[in-house]
N, C-alpha and C positions, 0 to 999 in steps of 0.2 A: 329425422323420421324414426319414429322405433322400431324395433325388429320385436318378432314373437316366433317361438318356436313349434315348427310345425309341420308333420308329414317328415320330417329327420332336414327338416334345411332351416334359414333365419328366414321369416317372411318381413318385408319391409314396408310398412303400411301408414297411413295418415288419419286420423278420427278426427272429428266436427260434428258441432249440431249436437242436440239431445232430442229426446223422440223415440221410435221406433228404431230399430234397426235395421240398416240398408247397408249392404253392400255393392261395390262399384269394380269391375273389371273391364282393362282398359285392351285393347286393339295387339295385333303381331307388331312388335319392335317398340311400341310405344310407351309410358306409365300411365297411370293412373288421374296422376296429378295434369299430364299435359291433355288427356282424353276426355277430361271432367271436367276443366275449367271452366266451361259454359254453364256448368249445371252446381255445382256446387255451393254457392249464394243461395241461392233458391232451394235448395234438397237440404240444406244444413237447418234451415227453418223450422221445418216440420222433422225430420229423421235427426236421430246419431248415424253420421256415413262413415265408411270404410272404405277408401279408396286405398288398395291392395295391388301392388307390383307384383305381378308373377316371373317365377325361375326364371335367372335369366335375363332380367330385365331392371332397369335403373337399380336400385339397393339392394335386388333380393340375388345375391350371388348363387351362382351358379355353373357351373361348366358343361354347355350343350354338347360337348363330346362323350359326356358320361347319359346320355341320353335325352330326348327332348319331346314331347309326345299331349297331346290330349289328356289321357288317362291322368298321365302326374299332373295336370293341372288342373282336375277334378279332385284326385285325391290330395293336391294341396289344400283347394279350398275347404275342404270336408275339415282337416284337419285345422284351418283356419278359425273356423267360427266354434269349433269345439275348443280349441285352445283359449279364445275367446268367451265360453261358454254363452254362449247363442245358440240355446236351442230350439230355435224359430227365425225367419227375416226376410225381411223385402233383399231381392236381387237385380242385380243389372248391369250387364255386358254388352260390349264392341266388341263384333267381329272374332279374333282367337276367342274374348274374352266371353262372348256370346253364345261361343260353342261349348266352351267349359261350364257357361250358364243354364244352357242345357241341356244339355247330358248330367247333368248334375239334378237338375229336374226330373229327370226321366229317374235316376235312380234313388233319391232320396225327395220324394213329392213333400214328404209329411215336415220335411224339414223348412219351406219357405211358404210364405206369407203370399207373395207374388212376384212379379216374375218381369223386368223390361227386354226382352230381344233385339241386338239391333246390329242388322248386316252382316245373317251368316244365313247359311246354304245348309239342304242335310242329301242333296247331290253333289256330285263331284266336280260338274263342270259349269260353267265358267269358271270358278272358283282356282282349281289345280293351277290350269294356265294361264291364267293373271296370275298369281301366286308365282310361278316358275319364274315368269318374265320378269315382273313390278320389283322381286326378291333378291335376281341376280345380282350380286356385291360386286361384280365387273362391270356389270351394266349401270348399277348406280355410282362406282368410283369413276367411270368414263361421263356416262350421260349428266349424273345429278350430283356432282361435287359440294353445294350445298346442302345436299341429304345429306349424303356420306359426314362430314363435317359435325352435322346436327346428331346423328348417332352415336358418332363416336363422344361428342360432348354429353349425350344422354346417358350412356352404357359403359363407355369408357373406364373412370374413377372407377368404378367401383367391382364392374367384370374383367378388365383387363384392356390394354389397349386392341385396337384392333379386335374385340372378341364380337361387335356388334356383325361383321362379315361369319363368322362359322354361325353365330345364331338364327341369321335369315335364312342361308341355308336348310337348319334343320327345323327350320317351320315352316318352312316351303314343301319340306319333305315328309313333316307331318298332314298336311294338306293335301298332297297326293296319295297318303298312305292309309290313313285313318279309316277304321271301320267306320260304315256310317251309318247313322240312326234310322232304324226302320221304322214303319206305320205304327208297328206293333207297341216301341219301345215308347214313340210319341202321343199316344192314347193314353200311355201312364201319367202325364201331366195334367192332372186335374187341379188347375188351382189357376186361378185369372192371370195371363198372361198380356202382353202390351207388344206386337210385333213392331220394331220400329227402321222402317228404309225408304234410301233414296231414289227419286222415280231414274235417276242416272248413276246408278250401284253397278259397275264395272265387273262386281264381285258376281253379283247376286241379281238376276233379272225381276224385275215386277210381279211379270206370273210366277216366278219360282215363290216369292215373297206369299202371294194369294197360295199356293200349293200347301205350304205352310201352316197358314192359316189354317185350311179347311182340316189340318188333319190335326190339329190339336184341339181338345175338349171344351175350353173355356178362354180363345185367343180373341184379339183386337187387334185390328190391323190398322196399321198409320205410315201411309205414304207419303213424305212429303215433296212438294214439287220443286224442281231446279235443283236437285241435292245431289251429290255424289256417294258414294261411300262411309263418309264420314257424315250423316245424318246430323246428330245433336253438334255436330261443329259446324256445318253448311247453315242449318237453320235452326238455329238454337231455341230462338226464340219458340217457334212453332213445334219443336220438341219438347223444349218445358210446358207448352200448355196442353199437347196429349199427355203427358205427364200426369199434372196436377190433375187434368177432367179423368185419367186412368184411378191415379189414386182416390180421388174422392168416390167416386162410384163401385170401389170396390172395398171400400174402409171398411164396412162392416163383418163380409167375408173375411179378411185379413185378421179383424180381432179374435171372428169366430175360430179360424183357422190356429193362432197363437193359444187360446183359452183352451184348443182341446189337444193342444200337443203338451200344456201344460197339466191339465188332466190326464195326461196318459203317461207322464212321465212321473207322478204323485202316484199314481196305480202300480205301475212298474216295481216303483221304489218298496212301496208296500208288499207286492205281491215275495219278493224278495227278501224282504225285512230289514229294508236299507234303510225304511223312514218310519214314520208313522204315519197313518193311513191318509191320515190329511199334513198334507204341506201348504201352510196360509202361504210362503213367499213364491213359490211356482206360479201362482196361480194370481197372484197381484202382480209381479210381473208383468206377466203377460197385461192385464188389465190397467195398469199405470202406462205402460206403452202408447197407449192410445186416449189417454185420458182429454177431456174434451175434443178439439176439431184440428186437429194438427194442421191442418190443409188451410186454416182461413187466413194469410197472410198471404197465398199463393191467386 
């Protein structure tokens, strides 16, 4: 997997597909790669994906005793796609990864395309105490020795033996700790969003899921039934095809959305005297992204 540098640490990431660009952030403990697998066939079709390890977690080294939190994992991904230079993109997060999804929304709107949600909370509870409990490294090296085993083969190589135990820890702790998104802050999300949970989300209740909903500007909500937590792994199938009917129906906002972040970045340049006034490749860019139906193989 390559690494790219970013926010001052190596991001460890996997690219597929040409298209649009998408990026994919995966769940607390888990990668990218194990979190996507359902979806990945299918998204690589139509998008260029990014399925992106955060600190901490399978490649992307890190030592959660130098601190572990939200914020770094927003100001990772910022620094992510800028390193990348992506400046516009379809996004989409599980759970941790859905919280850095957004909040990342909330403060840089102008920077994504659209947006999938899936299986996070912006209260505290359920959320904290499933977290404390499901987190504990005593409770999982007693109870679920198969977990334990599965982390430590996930995290291990490359964080250190044993390091997957202080990381649960300190994201169980970020969980209980994190400032949380007000009305205020979720009113800034204007840009079509895809809320996506299980109607048996341990995490995250159904009405919390509707709560949600109602307070963001331009959301879809998609429950699917018999699901747990793990939404697009429970029911994949029925998660690619909110998907695919999300993406198609808001394809055109999405190009609009790209064509004038590309326009304002060509203005920018100008107004500064960094370019000249017209920049033809900003602006094809953007418009090559979506060039015919990306979506009809879906």
């Amino acid at each position: 997997m390559p690494l790219i540098r970013a926010n001052g640490i190596d991001v460890s990431y996997t690219v597929e597909g040409a298209g649009p660009p998408l990026v994919f952030l995966h769940g607390a403990s888990s990668t990218a790669l194990e979190d996507w697998a359902a979806q990945r066939p299918l998204f690589r079709k139509a998008f260029r994906i990014h399925l992106v390890d955060a600190r901490g977690h399978g490649a992307t080294r890190w030592d959660v005793r130098d601190g572990f939190d939200r914020d770094m994992l927003v100001d990772d991904l910022l620094g992510f796609v800028d390193a990348l230079g992506l400046p516009t993109f379809h996004l989409v997060g599980f759970s941790m990864g859905a919280m850095t999804a957004l909040t990342f929304a909330t403060r840089h709107p102008e920077r994504l395309r659209t947006a999938i949600i899936c299986g996070i909370d912006v209260v505290r509870e359920p959320r904290a105490s499933v977290a404390r409990r499901l987190m504990d490294p005593q409770r999982i090296l007693r109870d679920e020795p198969d977990w334990a085993a599965q982390l430590e083969r996930r995290h291990g190589p490359i964080q250190g033996e044993g390091t997957w135990q202080l990381l649960m820890k300190a994201i169980a702790d970020d969980v209980a700790s994190a400032r949380l998104l007000t009305p205020e802050e979720l009113r800034r999300v204007r840009l079509p969003v895809l809320l996506a949970y299980g109607d048996r989300d341990v995490f995250v209740p159904a009405d919390h899921a509707v709560a949600i909903h109602r307070q963001l500007p331009d959301s879809r909500l998609f429950i699917a039934p018999n699901s747990p937590h793990q939404v697009m792994v429970s029911q994949p199938a029925l998660f690619n095809q909110a998907a695919a009917n999300f993406y198609r129906s808001t394809e055109q906002v999405a190009r609009q959305r790209a064509e004038k972040a590309a326009r304002a970045r060509v203005a920018a340049r100008a107004a500064t005297g960094g370019a000249a006034e017209y920049d033809p490749t900003a602006v094809a860019v953007a418009e090559a992204d979506h060039a015919g139906d990306p979506f009809h193989e879906w």
